[in-house]
C-alpha positions, -999 to +999 in steps of 0.1 A: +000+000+000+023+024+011+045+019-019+014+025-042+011+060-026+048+062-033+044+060-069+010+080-074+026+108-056+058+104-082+033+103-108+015+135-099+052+152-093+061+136-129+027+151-145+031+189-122+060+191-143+050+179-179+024+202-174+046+232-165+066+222-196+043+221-220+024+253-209+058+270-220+059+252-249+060+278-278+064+269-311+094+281-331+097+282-371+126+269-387+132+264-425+094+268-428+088+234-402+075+242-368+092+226-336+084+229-303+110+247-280+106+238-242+113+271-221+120+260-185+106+286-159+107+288-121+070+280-115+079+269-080+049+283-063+027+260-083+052+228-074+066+239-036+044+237-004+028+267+008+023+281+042+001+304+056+019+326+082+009+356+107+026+380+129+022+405+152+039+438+150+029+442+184+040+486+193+041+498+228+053+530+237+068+537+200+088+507+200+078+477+182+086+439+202+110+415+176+118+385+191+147+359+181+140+325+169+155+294+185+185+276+163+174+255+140+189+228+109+173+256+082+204+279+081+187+305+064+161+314+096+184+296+127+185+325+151+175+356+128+149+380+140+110+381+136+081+394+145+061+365+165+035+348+151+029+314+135+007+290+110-022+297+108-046+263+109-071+250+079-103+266+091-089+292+113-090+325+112-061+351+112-074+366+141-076+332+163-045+324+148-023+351+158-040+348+196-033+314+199+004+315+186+011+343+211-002+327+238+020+296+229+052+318+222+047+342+250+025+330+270+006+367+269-026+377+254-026+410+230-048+432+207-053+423+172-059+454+150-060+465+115-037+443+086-007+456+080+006+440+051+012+410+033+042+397+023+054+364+002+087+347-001+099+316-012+125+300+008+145+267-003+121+242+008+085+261+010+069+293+002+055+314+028+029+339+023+031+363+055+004+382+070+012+409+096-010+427+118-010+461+141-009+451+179-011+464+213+000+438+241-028+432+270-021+435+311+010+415+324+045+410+308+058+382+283+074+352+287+098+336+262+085+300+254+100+296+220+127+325+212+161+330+224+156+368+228+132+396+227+141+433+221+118+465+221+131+487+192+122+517+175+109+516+138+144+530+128+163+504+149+145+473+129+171+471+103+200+469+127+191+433+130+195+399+110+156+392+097+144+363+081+143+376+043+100+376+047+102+391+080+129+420+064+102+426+040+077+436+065+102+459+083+106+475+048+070+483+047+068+493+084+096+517+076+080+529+036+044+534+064+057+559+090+030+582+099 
């Protein structure tokens, strides 16, 4: 059985990218006969898994809370900055998402307000289509559950530290959105 699912999933990865081919297919005259000329393109969003992601730029006091992910085997987001937040589950909204991953992270409950942005990237292994979203922080203090470090900075502080490339793309807007 399981080597069954083994090969249909082969299959469908084998037919994702005959597809892709021949939708770029174009046809090319030469001597008067036509031929067909594959033209390979990075279609990975159609191929790669993608995640659904939100995060809180939570402000307080005209500083904005980053916090520092925990080492990891993906080199490219081990230990770099972000603003927290997390996957948001099928059927769940952004709202209850965001609330549930802080309360997991930080153990703190917040104020969700307006959208900020929306951001995609496309990292190695998965795409990531980013959500962020204005917040306030409630009564009490956080505690860090699932970051090495948190730091309050101001808007023009954000870039002095290493982001994850989606994250530096909200900071970018944050920056572009000064009042």
């Amino acid at each position: 059985m399981v080597v069954g699912m083994l090969q249909a999933e082969a299959v469908l990865f084998c037919l994702e990218h005959l597809y892709i081919m021949c939708k770029n297919t174009k046809k090319k005259k030469n001597n008067g006969k036509s031929r067909n000329l594959f033209v390979y393109s990075q279609e990975k969003r159609s191929i790669m898994k993608q995640i659904h992601v939100v995060a809180a730029v939570i402000e307080q006091d005209g500083k904005i809370l980053c916090t520092q992910r925990l080492r990891s085997h993906e080199a490219y987001n081990s230990e770099r900055w972000e603003f927290p937040g997390g996957k948001v589950e099928e059927g769940e909204s952004d709202h209850a998402a965001l609330l549930r991953e802080i309360r997991e992270e930080l153990d703190w409950d917040i104020y969700v307000g307006r959208e900020l942005c929306t951001v995609t990237h496309d990292y190695p292994d998965f795409t990531i289509v980013l959500t962020a979203y204005r917040c306030r922080p409630g009564d009490g203090d956080f505690t860090l559950l699932q970051h090495l470090d948190a730091r309050w900075l101001g808007p023009d502080e954000l870039p002095e530290l290493n982001w994850t490339e989606a994250d530096r793309k909200i900071v970018d807007h944050i920056l572009t959105d000064k009042p």
